[in-house]
N, C-alpha and C positions, 0 to 999 in steps of 0.2 A: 072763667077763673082768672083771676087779674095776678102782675106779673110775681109778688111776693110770695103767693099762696101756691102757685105753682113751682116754684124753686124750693120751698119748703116740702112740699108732697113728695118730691123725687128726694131730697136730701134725704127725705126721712126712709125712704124706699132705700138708699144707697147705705144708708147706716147698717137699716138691717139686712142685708145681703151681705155688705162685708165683714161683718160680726158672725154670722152662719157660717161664712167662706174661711175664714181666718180659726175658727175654730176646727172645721171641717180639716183642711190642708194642717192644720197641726196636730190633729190628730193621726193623721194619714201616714202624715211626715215620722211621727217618735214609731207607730207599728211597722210603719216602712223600710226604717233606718234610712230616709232620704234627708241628706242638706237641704238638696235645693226646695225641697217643698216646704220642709222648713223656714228658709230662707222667703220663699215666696207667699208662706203665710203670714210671716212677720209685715212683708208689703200690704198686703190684703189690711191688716190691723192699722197697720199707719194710716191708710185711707179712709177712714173711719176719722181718724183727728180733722183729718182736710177737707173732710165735708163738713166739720163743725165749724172751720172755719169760711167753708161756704155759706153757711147758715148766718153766721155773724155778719160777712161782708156783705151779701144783700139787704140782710136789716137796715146796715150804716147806708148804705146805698142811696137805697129807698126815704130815707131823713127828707123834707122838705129842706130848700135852702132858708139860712136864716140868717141874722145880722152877721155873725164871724165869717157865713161860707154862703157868700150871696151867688154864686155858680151852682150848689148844689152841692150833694157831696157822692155823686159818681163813679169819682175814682177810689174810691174806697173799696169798689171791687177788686181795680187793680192790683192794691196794695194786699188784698184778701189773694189774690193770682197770685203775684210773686212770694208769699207764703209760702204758698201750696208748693209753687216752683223748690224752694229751701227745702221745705221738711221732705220733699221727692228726691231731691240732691243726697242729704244726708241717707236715707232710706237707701239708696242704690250705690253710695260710697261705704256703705256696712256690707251691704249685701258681698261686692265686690272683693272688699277684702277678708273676707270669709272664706271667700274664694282662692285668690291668694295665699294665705295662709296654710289652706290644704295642700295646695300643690306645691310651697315650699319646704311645709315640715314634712312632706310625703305621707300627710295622716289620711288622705284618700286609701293608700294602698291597705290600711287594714279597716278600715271601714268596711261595712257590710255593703251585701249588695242589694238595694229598694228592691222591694219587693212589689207586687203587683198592684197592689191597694194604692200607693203615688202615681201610678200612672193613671189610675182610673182619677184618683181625683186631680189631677192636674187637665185631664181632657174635660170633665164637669166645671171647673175654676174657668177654663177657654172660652166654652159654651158662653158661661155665665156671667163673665164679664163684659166679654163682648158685646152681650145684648146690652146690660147698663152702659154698655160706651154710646150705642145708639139711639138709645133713651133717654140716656140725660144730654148728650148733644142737640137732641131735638127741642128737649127743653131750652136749653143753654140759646139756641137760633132764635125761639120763642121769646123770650123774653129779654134776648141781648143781656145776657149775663156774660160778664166772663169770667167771674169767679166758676160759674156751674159750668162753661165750657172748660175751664181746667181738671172740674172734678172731673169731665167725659172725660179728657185725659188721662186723668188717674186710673181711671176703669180699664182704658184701652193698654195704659201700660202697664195694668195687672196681668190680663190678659196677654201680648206680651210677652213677659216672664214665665208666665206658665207656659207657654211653646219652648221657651228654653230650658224649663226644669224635666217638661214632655220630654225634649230630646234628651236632655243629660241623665236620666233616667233609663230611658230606653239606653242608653249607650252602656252606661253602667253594666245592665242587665246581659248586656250582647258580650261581654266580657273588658269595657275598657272603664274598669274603675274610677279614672281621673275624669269620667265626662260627666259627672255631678258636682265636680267641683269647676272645671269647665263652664257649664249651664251656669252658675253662679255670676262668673265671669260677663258672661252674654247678657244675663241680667242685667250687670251694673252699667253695661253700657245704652242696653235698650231705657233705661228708665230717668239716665241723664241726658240722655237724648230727649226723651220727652218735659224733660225740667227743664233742661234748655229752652226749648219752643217755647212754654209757658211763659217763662220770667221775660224773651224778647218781645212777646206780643206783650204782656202787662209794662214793658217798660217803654216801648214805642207808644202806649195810647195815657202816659203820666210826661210823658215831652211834649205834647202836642203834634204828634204826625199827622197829617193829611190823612183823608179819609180816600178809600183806592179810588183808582181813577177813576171805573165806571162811575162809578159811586158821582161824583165830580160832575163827569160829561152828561148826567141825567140833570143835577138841580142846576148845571147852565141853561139847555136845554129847556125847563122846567121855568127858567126865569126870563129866556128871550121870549115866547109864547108868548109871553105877559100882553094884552094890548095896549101901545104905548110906549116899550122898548122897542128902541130903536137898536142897541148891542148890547151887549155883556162886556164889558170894557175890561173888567177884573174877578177874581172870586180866591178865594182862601178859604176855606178847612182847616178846623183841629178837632183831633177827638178830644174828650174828654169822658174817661171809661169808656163806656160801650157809645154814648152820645154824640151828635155833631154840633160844632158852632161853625156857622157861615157867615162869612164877611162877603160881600158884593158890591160892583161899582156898576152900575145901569146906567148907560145915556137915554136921556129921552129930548124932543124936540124941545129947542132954546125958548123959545116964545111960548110954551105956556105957563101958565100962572102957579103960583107957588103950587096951592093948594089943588091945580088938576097933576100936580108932579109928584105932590107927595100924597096923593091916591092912586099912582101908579105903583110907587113907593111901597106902598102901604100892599097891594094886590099879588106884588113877589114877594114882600115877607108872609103871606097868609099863604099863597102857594106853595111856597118852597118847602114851609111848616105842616101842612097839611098832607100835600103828597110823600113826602118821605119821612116817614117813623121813628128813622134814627135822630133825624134832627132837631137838637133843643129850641137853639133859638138860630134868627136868620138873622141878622142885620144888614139895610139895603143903604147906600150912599148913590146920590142922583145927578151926573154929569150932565152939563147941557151938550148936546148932541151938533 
């Protein structure tokens, strides 16, 4: 299954999970009389836009490059991440002050108190998020998405939330009214916490940051082997989306001839390109040694 087709199978998996989920938890939530499941069905339905726009940023992704965008166009996942990061933002800045809002007007105190039906579905929402967080992460490694490793995120901080809606729920029920509005609160924090993560890894790989170290110390490694380098004199890394570009400076011995230099040349960029997946293109420059 090549890497388009597979990001779309799980997309479409994550749609209809969250769309069952989101109806499920709202319904649970109005016969409950629970906020926060309310609240955190409302998340569940947002996640549903943000896989769409998974679906869209891998298409763009995937484009061939062409005369305007002769790199490719890559980072268009990124830009499909930091979305995702936004609309998770705004999602957990609602939620929160929802939150807020209860425990200011004091409308928690007459509020009812959830009934048993939220708690069972907030333990099912847990389950079941969860699992899509490890499934579509899996995906997301596969195919070096990061738009789909954001939706994992999305999942995990559905998930999440429903451990906060679990406890403020249970709280509620034990006699402390305000722990539903509470749970709210913990929400908005757990799910800007993870919009945060999102939007800093999509913005480090749209500046060009270096690829991690290891990452690094395998295609030096990978390019001194070569037979014919003599050292690795230089190397740079950028990402670009999920992609590498390598810049290298190889010496090789003074006295050979152009054309034995730049088949050495030629031998680390086929290398560097071949062993490591992430990497778009290599470019080698040849010091005399």
């Amino acid at each position: 299954m090549d890497r388009q087709n597979e990001a779309m199978r799980v997309s479409w998996i994550s749609i209809a999970v969250n769309l069952l989920l989101a109806v499920g938890k709202l319904l649970a939530g109005l016969f409950a009389a629970s906020g926060a499941m309310i609240s955190d069905a409302i998340h569940s339905a947002s996640d549903v836009f943000s896989t769409i726009v998974v679906m869209i940023g891998v298409k763009l992704a995937d484009k061939e490059q062409d005369r305007e965008h002769p790199y490719g166009h890559e980072r268009m996942e990124c830009a499909a991440a930091g979305l995702l990061a936004a609309a998770l933002a705004v999602a957990g800045f609602e939620i929160g002050l929802g939150g807020v809002r209860s425990l200011i007007t004091g409308a928690y105190r007459t509020a009812a108190v959830p009934g048993v039906l939220a708690l069972v579905a907030a333990a099912v929402s847990i389950a079941v998020k969860e699992a899509m967080f490890w499934v579509t992460r899996r995906a997301a490694r596969r195919t070096r998405s990061d738009a789909l490793m954001a939706d994992a995120w999305h999942h995990r901080s559905d998930a999440l939330s429903s451990v906060g809606a679990l406890a403020g729920i249970g709280a509620a029920r034990l006699g402390w009214p305000a722990g539903d509005a509470v749970a709210s609160l913990i929400i908005c924090c757990m799910i800007l916490w993870a919009a945060w993560e999102i939007y800093r890894d999509s913005l480090d790989k749209m500046v060009d940051h270096s690829a991690d170290e290891s990452t690094q110390q395998q295609i030096r490694q990978a390019a001194a082997a070569v037979p014919g380098v003599v050292r690795v004199d230089d190397m740079k890394t950028r990402m670009f989306g999920s992609r590498i570009y390598v810049d290298i400076e190889i010496a090789a011995d003074s006295t050979l001839l152009l054309s034995e230099a730049h088949a050495i040349a030629e031998e680390v960029h086929r290398t560097v390109e071949a062993d490591f997946d992430a990497v778009k293109h290599c470019m080698v420059h040849v010091n005399p040694a």
